[in-house]
C-alpha positions in Angstrom: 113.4 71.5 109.7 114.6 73.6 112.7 112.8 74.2 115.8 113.5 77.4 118.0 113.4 77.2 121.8 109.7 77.4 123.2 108.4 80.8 123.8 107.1 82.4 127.3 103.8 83.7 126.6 104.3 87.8 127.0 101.4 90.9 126.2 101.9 91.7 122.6 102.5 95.8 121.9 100.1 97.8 120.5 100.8 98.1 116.9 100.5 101.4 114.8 98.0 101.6 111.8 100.4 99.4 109.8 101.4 97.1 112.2 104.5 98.5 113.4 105.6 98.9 117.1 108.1 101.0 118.6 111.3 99.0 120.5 112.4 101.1 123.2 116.2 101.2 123.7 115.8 99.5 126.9 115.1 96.7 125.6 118.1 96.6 123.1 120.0 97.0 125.7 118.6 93.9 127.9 118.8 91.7 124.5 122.6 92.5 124.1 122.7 91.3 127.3 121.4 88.3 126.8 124.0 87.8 123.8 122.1 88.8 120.7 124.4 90.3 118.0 122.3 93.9 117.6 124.6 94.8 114.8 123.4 92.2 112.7 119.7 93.7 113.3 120.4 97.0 112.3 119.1 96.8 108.8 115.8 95.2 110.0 114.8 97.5 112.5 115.2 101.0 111.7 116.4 103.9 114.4 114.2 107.1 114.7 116.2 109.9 114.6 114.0 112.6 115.7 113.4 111.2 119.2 110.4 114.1 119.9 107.8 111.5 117.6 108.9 109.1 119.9 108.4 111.4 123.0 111.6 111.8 123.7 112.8 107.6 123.9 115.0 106.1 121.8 113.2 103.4 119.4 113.8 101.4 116.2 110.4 100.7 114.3 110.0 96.6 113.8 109.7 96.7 110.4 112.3 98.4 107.6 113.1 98.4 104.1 113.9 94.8 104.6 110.3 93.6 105.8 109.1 94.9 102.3 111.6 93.4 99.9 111.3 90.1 101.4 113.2 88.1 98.4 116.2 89.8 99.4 116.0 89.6 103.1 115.4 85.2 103.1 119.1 84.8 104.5 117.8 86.9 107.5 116.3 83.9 108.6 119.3 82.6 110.2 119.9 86.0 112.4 115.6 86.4 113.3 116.2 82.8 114.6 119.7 83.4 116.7 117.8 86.4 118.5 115.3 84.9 119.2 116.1 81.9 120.7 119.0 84.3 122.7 116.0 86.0 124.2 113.5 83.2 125.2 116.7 81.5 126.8 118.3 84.2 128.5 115.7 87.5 128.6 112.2 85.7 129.3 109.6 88.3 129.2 112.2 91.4 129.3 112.0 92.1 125.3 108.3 91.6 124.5 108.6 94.3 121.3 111.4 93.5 120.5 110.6 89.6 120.5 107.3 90.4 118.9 109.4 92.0 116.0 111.7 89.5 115.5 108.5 86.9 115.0 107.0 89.5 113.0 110.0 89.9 110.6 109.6 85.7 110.5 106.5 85.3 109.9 106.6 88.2 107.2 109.5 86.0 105.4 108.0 82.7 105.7 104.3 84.2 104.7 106.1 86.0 101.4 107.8 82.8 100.6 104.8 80.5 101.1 102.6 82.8 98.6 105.7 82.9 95.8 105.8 79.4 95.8 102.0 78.5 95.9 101.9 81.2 92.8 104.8 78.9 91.2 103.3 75.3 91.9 99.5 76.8 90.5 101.2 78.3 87.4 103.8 75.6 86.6 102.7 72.2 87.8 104.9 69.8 89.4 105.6 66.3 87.7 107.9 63.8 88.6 110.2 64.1 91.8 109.6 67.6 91.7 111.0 68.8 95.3 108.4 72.2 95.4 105.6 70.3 96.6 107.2 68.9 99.6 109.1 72.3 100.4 105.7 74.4 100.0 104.3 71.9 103.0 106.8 72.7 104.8 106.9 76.4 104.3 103.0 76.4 104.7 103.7 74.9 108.6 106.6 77.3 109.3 104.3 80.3 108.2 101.4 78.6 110.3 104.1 78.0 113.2 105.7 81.5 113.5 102.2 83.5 112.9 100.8 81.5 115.7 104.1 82.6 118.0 103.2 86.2 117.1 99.7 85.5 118.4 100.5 84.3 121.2 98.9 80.5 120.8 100.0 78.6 124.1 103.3 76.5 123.8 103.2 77.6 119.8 107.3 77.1 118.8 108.4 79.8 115.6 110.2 77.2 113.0 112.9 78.6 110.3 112.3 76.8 107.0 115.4 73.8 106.1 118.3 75.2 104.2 117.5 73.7 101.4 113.9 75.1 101.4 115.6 78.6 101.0 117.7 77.3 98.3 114.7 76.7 96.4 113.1 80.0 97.3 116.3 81.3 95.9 116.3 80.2 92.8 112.3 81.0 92.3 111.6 83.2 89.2 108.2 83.8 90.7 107.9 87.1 91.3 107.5 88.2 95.2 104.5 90.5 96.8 105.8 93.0 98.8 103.2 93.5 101.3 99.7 91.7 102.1 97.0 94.5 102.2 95.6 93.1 106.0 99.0 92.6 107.9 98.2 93.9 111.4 98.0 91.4 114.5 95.7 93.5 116.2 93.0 93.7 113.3 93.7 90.1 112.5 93.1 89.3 116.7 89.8 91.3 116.7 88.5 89.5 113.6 89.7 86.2 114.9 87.8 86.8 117.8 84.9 88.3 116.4 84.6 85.3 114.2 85.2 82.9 117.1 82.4 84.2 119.2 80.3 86.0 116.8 79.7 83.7 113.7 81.3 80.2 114.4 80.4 79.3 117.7 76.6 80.1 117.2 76.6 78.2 113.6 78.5 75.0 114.0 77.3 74.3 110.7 80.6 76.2 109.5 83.3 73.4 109.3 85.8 75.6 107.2 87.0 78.8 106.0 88.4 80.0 102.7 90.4 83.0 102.4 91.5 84.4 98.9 94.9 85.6 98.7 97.0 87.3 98.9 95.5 89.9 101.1 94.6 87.6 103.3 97.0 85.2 103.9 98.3 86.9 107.4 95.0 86.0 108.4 94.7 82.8 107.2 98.1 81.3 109.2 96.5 82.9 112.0 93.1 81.4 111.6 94.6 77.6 111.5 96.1 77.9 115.0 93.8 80.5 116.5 90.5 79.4 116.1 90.5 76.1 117.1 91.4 77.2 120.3 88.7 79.8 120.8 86.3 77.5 119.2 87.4 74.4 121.2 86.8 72.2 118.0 89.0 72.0 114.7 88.3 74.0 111.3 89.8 74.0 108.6 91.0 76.8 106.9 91.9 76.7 102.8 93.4 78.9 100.6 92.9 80.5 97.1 94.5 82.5 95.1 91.8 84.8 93.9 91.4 88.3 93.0 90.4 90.8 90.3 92.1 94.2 91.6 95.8 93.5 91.5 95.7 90.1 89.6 93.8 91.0 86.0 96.4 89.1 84.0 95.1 85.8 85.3 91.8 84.3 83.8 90.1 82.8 86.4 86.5 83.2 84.8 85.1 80.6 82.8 81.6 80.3 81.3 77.8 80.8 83.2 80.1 82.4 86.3 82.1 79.4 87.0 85.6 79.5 88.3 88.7 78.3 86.8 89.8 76.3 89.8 93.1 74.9 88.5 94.1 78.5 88.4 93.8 78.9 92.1 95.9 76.2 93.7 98.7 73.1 93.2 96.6 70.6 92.9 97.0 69.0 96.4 95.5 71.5 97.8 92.5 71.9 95.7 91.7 68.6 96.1 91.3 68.9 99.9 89.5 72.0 99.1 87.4 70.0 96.7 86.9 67.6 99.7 86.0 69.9 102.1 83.5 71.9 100.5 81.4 69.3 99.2 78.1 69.2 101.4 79.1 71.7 103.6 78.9 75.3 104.7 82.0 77.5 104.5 82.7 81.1 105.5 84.5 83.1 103.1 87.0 85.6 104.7 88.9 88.4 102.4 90.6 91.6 103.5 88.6 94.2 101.9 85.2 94.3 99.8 85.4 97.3 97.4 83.0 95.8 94.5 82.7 92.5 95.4 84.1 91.2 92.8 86.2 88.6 94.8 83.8 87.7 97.4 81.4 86.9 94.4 84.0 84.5 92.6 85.0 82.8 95.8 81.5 82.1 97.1 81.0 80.8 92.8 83.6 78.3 93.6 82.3 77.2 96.8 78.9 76.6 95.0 80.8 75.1 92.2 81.9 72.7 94.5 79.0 71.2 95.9 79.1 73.5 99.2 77.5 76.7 100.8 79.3 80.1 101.1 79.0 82.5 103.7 80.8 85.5 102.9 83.0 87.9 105.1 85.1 91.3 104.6 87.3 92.2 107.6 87.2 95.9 105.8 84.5 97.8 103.4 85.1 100.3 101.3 82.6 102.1 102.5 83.9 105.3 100.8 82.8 104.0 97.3 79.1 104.7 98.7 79.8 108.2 98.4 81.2 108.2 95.2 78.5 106.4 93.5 74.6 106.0 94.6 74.4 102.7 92.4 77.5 100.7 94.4 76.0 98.3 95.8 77.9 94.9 97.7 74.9 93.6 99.8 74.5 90.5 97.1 78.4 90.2 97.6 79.0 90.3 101.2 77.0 88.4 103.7 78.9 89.6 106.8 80.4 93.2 105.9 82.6 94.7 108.1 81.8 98.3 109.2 85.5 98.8 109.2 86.8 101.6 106.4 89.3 100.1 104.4 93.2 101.1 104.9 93.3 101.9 100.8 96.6 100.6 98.8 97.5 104.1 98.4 97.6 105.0 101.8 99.8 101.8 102.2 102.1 102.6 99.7 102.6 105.8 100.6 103.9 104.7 104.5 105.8 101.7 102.9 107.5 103.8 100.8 108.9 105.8 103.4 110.2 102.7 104.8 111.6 101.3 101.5 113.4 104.8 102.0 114.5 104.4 105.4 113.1 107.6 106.5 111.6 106.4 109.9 110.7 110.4 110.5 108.9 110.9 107.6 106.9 107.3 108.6 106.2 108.4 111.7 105.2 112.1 110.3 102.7 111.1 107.9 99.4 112.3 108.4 97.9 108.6 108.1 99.1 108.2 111.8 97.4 111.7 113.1 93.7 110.8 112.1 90.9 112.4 114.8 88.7 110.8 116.7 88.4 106.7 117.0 87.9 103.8 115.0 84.7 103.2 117.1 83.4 106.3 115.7 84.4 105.8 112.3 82.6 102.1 111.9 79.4 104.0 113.6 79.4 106.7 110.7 79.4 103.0 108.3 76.4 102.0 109.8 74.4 105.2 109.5 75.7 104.9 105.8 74.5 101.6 105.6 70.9 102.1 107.5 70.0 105.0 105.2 71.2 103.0 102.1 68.0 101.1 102.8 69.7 98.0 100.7 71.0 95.8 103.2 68.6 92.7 104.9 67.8 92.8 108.7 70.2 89.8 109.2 73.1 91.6 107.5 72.6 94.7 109.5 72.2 92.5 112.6 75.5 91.2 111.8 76.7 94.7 111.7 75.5 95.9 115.0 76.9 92.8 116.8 80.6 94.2 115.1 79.6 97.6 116.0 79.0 96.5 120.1 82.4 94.2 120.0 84.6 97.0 118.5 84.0 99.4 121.4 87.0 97.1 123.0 89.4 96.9 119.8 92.6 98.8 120.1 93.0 99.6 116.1 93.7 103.0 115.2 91.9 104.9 113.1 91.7 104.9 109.5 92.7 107.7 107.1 90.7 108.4 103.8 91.4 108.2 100.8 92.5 111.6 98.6 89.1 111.5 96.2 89.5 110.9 92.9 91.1 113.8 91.0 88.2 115.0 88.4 89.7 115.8 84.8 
């Protein structure tokens, strides 16, 4: 497997409500410098034509239409790898958004491929000399690898998965996901954080985490580099592929509320789920709670088992509680982020212009030009919740402790959702 020159630790850019940055023309011209072939990176990171968004610089975003169709894009792999071992050789510390999008674009590929094949190996399981197995290890530590680059873990090296790892990918029928719903390093840092400080160190009872995917598998790579080194002690972190919105063709229900585990992972990796749960505690992180449905499921299976769940959501739809008096997720999440939810149409909508190459109309969109602050917006959840009068004193301890550590988190704020059109 290859191994990219080890990375100077550098300040990570801001990113935008999706997790884009901007890469000022400076630092293109620095990189070409340095030997990196910028024609070869054209299709990856767009130019913005109308340079007054941009007050007045010259930019390309760090994602394109080729961050969203990862299938297509896996020979890029080759080229993220060239630059960036061009720039940690020969620009230290010149390029940081520029080398922040080329891990970004890496870790988006590696991330997409690990899910397709996990989805492949749980549907279709191997038998024989079956090569999947192997290659899904060893896409699962270039993911883990690369994510912990764009987070700026100490001395953590970016890996490009083996040739003939892509050659499999290749030939995958599996079909890809085009975007994970919680895919911003700065949203995934504060909860990292949050969690470090907040919920793990003060309950050393927690000796792993489950997150279900695929929203949350940005996280999750994060989580198995990141934590351990805030925490000072190892965790693990499993995955599951779980979820009721966007996966309703899959059974995963069985009888009295159990869960069809074989359904949610190869069967290596259930068994060290299997391990791992048994007698102990486990928090349960997912992207979003909108009716608990997951969060409910996953803490099932933790039960199921032979463990304890404790349940987290690094966004709420907290807009449902407007919509409906009766919604109700306190039985559902234990630890509910104040943080409105980014909804899937919202997402779409900015991807969309991307998949269209239309950086202006990206950078346009009214989802970027929302009033006021984040802050303010998770204060407004927690009046919500208070005068719901349906949440314990713990949980809404929980939720002022979020409140007090969000005053210093850099995340835009969130747009809401278009209500629901009335017939």
């Amino acid at each position: 497997m290859s191994r990219l020159a080890a990375p100077r630790i550098e300040h990570r850019p801001s990113c935008d409500l999706l997790g884009l940055v901007h890469i000022p023309d400076a630092e293109l011209r620095r990189a070409s410098r340095a030997g990196v072939d910028l024609g070869r990176l054209d299709t990856l990171f767009p130019i913005v034509k109308d340079s007054t968004l941009t007050g007045g610089r010259r930019v390309r975003l760090s994602r394109g239409r080729a961050y969203y169709l990862p299938r297509r894009s896996l020979s890029t792999c080759t080229t993220l790898g060239a630059a960036l071992s061009h720039l940690d050789r020969d620009a230290p510390n010149r390029t940081p958004a520029l080398r922040y999008a080329l891990l970004d674009n890496l870790h988006n590929l590696t991330a997409a491929a690990t899910y397709a094949l996990w989805q492949d190996l749980t549907d279709h399981p191997s038998s024989g000399s079956d090569p999947r197995p192997a290659t899904l290890d060893r896409l699962l530590d270039c993911a883990t690898a690369t994510t912990a680059a764009r987070h700026d873990v100490l001395e953590a090296i970016p890996r490009l998965p083996a040739p003939d790892d892509l050659a499999l990918l290749e030939s995958l029928e599996t079909g890809w996901r085009s975007f994970r719903e919680l895919d911003n390093p700065d949203k995934i840092t504060h909860e990292l954080r949050f969690l470090a400080h907040r919920v793990l160190a003060p309950r050393p009872e927690i000796t792993a985490i489950l997150a279900p995917l695929y929203g949350s598998l940005s996280f999750a790579l994060a989580a198995r580099t990141v934590l351990p080194a805030l925490l000072g002690r190892p965790i693990d972190v499993h995955l599951v592929r779980l979820g009721f919105h966007d996966q309703a063709a899959i059974n995963y229900l069985g009888a009295s509320g159990t869960v069809h585990h074989h359904a949610t992972a190869p069967l290596a990796y259930r068994n060290h789920l299997d391990a791992a749960a048994k007698g102990a505690t486990v928090l349960v992180v997912d992207d979003n709670v909108g009716y608990g449905s997951t969060l409910r499921a996953t803490r099932a299976l933790v039960e199921q088992l032979g463990g304890r769940a404790i349940t987290r959501s690094v966004e709420s739809a907290w807009n449902l509680y407007h919509r409906s008096g009766r919604h109700d997720i306190t039985n559902a999440a234990d630890l509910p982020s104040l943080r409105p939810n980014l909804h899937h149409s919202i997402q779409h909508r900015l991807i969309d212009h991307l998949l269209r190459n239309d950086t202006d109309a990206y950078l346009r969109d009214p989802a970027h030009h929302v009033p006021g602050t984040l802050h303010q917006q998770m204060e407004t959840s927690f009046d919500l919740a208070v005068s719901t009068g349906a949440w314990s004193t713990s949980q809404l301890d929980a939720m002022r402790t979020e409140l007090a550590d969000a005053a210093f988190w850099r995340e835009p704020p969130v747009p809401r959702p278009a209500p629901p059109t009335t017939p």
